[in-house]
N, C-alpha and C positions, 0 to 999 in steps of 0.2 A: 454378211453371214446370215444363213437362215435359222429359224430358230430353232429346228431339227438339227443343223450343225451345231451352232450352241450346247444345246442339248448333248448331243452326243460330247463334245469338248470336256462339259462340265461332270458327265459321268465318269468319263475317263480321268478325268483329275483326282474325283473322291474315288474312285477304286486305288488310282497309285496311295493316294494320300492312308488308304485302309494297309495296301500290303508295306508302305513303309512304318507301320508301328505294330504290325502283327506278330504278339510274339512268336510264335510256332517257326515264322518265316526268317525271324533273327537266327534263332537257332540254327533250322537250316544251311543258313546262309553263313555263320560263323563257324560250324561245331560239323565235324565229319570225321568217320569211321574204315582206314584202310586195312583192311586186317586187323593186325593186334595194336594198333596206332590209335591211340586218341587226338585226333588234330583240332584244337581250336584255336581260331584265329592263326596267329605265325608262331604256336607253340604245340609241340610234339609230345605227346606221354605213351611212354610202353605199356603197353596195358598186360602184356604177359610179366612186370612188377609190380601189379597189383592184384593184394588182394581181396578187398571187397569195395564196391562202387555204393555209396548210400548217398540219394535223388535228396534234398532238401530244396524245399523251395515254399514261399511265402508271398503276398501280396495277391494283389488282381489276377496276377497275369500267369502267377505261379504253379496252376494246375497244366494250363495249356504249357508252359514249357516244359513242365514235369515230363508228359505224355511226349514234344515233340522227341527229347533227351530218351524215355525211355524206346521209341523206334527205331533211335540209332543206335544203343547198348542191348537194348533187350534182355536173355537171361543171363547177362552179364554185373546186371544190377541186380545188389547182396538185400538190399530193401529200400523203404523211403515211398 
């Protein structure tokens, strides 16, 4: 292998290794919006019996998830 190939191997490794702990991209990938459905993971919520959504979140990582969460509720989130 040359070391351009290397090279390129080792980039591709640390970019998987970034989107597997990004939280923004957890989100995504766990937490979706069909309509009035809250789907996350293998659990279903009516969003038309609820009625106020407040974002809490804490640590490192908790702004970015705030933000990816409020993309996919938008004005549906009461505050937070």
């Amino acid at each position: 292998m040359s070391v351009a190939e290397l090279r390129s191997s080792a980039f591709q490794i640390f970019r998987s290794a970034i989107s597997a702990v990004d939280p923004a991209a957890a989100i995504r990938r766990y937490v979706r919006v069909h309509g009035d459905k809250l789907i996350v993971q293998d659990r279903t919520y009516d969003l038309t019996h609820v009625d106020r959504i407040i974002v809490i979140g804490t640590g490192k990582a908790g702004a970015v998830m705030a933000q990816a969460i409020e993309s996919l509720l938008g004005d549906r989130i009461t505050s937070g």
